[in-house]
C-alpha positions in Angstrom: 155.1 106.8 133.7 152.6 109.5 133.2 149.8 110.7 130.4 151.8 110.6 127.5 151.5 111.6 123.6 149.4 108.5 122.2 151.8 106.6 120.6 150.9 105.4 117.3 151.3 101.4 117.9 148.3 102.4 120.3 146.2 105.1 118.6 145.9 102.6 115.5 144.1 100.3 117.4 141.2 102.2 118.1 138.2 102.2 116.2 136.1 105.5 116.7 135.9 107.2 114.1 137.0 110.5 115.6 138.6 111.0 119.1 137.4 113.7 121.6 139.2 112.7 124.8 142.8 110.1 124.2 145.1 109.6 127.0 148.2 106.7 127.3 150.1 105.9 130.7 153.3 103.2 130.4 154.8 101.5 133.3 157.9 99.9 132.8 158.1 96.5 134.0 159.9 93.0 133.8 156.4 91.3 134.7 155.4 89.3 131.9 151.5 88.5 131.1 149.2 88.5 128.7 147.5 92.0 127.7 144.2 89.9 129.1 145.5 89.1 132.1 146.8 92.6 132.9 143.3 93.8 131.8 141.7 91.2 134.2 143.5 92.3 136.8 143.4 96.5 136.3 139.6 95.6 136.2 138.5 92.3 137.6 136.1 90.4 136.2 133.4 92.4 137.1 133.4 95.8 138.1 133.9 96.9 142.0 131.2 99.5 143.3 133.7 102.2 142.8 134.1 101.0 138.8 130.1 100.5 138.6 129.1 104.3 140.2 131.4 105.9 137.5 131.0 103.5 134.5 127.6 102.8 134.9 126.3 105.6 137.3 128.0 108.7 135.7 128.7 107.9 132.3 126.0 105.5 132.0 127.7 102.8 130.1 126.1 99.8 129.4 128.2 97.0 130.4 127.7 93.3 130.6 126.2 91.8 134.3 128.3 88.9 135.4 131.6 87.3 134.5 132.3 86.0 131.1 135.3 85.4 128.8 133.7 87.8 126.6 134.0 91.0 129.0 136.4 91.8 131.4 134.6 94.2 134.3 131.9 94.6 131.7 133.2 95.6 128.7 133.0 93.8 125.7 136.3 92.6 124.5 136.1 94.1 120.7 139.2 92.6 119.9 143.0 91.4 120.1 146.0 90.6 119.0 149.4 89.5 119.8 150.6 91.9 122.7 147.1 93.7 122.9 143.6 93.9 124.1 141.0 96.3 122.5 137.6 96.5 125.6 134.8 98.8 124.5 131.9 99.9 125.8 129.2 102.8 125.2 126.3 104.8 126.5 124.0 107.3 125.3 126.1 109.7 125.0 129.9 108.7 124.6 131.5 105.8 123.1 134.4 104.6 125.2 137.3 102.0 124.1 140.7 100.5 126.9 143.4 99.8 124.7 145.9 97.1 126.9 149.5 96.5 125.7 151.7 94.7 126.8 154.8 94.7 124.8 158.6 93.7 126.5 159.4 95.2 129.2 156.1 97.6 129.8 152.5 97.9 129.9 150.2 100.5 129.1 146.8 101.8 129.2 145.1 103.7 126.8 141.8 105.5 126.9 140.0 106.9 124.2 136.5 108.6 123.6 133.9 109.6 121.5 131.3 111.9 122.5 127.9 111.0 120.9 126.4 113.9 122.5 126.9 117.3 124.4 126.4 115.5 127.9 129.9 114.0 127.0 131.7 117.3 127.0 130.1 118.3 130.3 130.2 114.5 132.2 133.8 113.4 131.0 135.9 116.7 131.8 135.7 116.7 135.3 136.0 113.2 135.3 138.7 113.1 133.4 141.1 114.8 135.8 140.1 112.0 138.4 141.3 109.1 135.7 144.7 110.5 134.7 145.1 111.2 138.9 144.3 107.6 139.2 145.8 105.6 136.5 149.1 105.9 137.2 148.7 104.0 140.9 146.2 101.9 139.2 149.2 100.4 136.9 151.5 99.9 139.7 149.2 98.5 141.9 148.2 96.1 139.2 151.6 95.1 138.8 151.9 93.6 141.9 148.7 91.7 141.6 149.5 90.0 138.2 153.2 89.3 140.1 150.6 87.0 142.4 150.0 83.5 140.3 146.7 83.5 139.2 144.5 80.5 141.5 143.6 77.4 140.4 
């Protein structure tokens, strides 16, 4: 597992017209979900504080308030498919998209950005480093959590 060279499969799944920041992390793994449900449980349904001060506070994305079946922590779903899950969301100065798969035998995260503006290249850098030190935990820990039948 690890940032990896976008795989095509993935890339082609974005929409943005141009790409300034891409990044991929796989985990191998004999749980089976749906891409949602692996998305719903990376993010929740809605956004913890941690999620809000960096998605909303630093890179001032405007995401959806509440849960819905339309967003998962906030961001729209934009699309899917069978084995994926496209999330999107934007501020006034990036454009950001989640690309979930979840193909046999691993999932994977992708991220992939436009910047709208010149605050993009100085906000995302620095914050960058943070998200590719996270995101590998962030898989395994989710992992375990889709393992957990989902209530009710």
């Amino acid at each position: 597992m690890g940032g990896q060279r976008i795989p095509e499969a993935a890339r082609g799944l974005s929409t943005l017209p141009v790409l300034d920041y891409a990044d991929h992390f796989t985990l191998a793994t004999v749980t089976v979900a749906t891409p949602e449900r692996w998305a719903r449980a990376m993010f929740g349904d809605e956004p913890d504080l941690a999620a809000r001060f960096i998605w909303r506070g630093l890179l001032g994305l405007r995401l959806s308030r509440g849960a819905s079946p339309e967003t998962v922590a906030g961001w729209r779903i934009a699309a899917r498919g069978e084995g994926w899950i496209r999330l999107a969301a934007a501020s006034w100065f990036l454009d950001g998209e989640l690309v979930v798969r979840a193909p046999g035998g691993e999932v994977s995260l992708s991220t992939f950005l436009r910047y709208r503006r010149r605050a993009g290249r100085a906000v995302w850098p620095p914050l960058s480093a943070v998200h590719r030190r996270l995101t590998p935990g962030l898989l395994r820990s989710t992992e375990a959590r889709v393992r957990t039948p989902e209530p009710g």
